[in-house]
C-alpha positions as CSV (number, residue, x, y, z in Angstrom):
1,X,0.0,0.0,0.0
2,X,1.2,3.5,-1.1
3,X,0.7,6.5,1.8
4,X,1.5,9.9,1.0
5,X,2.8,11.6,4.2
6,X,2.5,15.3,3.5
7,X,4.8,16.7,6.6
8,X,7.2,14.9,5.6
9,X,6.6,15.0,1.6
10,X,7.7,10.9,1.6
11,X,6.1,8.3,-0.8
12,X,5.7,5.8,1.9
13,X,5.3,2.0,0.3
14,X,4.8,-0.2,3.1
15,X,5.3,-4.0,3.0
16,X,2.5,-5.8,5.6
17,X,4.3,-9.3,5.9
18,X,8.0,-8.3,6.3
19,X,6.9,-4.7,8.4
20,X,9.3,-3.0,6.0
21,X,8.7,0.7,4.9
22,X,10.0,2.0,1.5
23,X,10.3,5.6,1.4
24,X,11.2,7.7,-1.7
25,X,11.9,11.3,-1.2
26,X,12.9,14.4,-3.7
27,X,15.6,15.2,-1.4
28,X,17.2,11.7,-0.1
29,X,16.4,9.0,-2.9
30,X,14.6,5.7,-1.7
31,X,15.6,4.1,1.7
32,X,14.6,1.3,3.6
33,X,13.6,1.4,6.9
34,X,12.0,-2.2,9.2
35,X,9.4,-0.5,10.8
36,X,10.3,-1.5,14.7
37,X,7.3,0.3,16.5
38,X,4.2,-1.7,17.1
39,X,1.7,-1.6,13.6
40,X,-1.4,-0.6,13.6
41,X,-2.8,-4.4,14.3
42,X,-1.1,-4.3,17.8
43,X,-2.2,-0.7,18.8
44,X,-5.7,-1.8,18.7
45,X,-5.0,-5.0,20.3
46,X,-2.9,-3.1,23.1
47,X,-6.0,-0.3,22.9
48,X,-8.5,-3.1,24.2
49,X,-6.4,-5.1,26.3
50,X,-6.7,-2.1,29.7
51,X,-10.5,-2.4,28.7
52,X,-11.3,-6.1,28.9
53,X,-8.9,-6.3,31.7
54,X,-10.9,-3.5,33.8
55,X,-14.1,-5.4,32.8
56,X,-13.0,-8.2,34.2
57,X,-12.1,-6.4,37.2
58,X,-15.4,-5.3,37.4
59,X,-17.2,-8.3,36.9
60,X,-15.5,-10.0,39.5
61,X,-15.7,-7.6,42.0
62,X,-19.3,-7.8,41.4
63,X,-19.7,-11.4,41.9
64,X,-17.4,-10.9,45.0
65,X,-20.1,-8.7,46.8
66,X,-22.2,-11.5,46.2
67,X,-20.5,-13.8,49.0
68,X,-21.4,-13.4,52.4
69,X,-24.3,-13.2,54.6
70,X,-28.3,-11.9,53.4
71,X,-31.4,-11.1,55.0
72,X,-34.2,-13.1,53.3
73,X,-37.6,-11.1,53.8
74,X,-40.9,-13.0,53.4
75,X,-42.6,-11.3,50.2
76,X,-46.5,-11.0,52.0
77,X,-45.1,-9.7,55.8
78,X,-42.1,-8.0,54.6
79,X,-40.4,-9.6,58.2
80,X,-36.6,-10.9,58.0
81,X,-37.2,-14.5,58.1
82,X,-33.3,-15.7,57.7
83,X,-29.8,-15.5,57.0
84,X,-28.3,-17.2,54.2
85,X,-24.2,-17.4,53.8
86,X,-23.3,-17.7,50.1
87,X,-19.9,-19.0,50.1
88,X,-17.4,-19.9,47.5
89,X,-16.4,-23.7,47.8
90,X,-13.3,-25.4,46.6
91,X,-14.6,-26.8,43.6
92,X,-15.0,-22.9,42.3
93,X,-18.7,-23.1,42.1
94,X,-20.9,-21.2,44.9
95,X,-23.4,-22.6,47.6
96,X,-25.6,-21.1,49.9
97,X,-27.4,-22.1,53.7
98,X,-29.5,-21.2,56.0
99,X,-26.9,-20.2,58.4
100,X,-30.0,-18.7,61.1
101,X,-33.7,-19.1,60.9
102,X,-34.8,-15.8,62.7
103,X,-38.8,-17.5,62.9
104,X,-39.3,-21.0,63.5
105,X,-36.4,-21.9,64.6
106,X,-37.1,-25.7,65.0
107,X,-38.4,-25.9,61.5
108,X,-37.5,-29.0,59.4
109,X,-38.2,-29.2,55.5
110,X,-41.5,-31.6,55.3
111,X,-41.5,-31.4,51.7
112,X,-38.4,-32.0,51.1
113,X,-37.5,-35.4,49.0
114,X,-34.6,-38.0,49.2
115,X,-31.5,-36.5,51.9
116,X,-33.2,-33.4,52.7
117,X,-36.4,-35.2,53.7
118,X,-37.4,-34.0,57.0
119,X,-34.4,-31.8,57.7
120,X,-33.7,-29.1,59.7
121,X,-34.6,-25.9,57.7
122,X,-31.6,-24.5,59.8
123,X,-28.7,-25.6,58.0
124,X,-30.1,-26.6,55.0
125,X,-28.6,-25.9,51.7
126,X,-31.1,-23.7,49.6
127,X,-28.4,-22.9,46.6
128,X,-26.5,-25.3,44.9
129,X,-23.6,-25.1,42.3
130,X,-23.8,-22.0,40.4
131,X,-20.9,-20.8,38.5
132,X,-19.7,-17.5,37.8
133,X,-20.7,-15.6,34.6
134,X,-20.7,-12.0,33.6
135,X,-20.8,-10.9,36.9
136,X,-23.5,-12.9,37.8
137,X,-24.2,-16.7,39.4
138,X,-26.1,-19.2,37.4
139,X,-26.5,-22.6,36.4
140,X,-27.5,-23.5,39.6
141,X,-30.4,-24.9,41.6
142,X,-32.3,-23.1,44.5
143,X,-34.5,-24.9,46.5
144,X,-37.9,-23.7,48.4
145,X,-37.9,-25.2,51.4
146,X,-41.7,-24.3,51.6
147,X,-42.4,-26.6,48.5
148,X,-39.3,-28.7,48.5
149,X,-39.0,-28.3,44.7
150,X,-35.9,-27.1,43.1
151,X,-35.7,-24.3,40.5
152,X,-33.3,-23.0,38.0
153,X,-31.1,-19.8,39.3
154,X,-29.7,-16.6,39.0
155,X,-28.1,-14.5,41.5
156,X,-26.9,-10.7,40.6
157,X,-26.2,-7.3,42.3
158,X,-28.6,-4.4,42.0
159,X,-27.0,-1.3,44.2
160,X,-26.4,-2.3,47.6
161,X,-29.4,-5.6,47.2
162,X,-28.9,-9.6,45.9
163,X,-31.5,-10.6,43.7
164,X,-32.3,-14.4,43.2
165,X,-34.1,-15.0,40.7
166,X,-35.7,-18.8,40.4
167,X,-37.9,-20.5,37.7
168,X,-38.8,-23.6,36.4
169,X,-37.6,-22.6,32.8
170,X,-33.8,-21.9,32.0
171,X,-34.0,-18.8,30.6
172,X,-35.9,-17.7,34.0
173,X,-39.0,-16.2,32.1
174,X,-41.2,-18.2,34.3
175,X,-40.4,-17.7,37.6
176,X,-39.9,-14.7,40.5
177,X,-37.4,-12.7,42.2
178,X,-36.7,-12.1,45.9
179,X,-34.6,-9.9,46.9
180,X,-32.2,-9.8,50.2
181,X,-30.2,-7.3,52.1
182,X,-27.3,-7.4,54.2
């Protein structure tokens, strides 16, 4: 490709594959010159790289906000019912317990089915293996210890709140949200 740099008045023939710039000038003849500074494919690369690397960043400090401890509230009182810890465990995908039943302490899961038949609410584990992805949790299974059943999750930030969102599709168009509070 031919450039024409007009500062410089230079006929500027560049070679892609071997980085090699021709120049023909008025004044010095035609030279050779290996181009040494990064091309133009590598600025752009080098141009993104800060950016996906603050996303990531980002993301991760989002699902990070994620772990801990969260008030559920029951949706028709509005009381704080429990606690649940969300933890990270070592197989890198996330879990969550009822770490405190704040009402009805003694409560066991009646509806429950196979291990978790009969079960002390108290301890029980209500979120299972979700994985990180675009700052969110998902893939996982939340159970309702009021139904016993088991629903497809998602678990993301909004502001200072968790939302979990369960439903008995995948995409989670049928289904509801609750959302908890430190």
């Amino acid at each position: 490709r031919t450039v024409f740099d007009e500062k410089t008045g230079i006929n500027l023939l560049q070679l892609k594959k071997k980085n090699i710039k021709i120049c023909i000038s008025k004044k010095k003849g035609v030279s050779l010159r290996r181009n040494t500074f990064l091309t133009d494919y590598h600025m752009k690369r080098l141009f993104f790289l800060p950016l996906l690397c603050l996303m990531a960043v980002s993301l991760d400090a989002q699902v990070s906000q994620i772990i801990g401890e969260w008030q559920t509230v029951d949706d028709k009182t509005g009381e704080v019912r429990a606690i649940v810890t969300i933890y990270r465990a070592s197989d890198g995908l996330y879990y969550g317990k009822i770490s405190k039943m704040l009402m009805y302490s003694d409560a066991v899961c009646i509806s429950c089915t196979g291990d978790l038949k009969d079960a002390k609410v108290e301890g029980l584990p209500i979120i299972q293996a979700f994985h990180e992805e675009n700052g969110q949790l998902v893939g996982g299974k939340v159970l309702d210890p009021e139904s016993g059943k088991f629903y497809h999750g998602k678990i993301y930030m909004k502001g200072d709140a968790l939302v979990l969102r369960g439903s008995i599709d995948r995409a989670g168009l049928l289904g509801r949200s609750q959302v908890w509070r430190r």
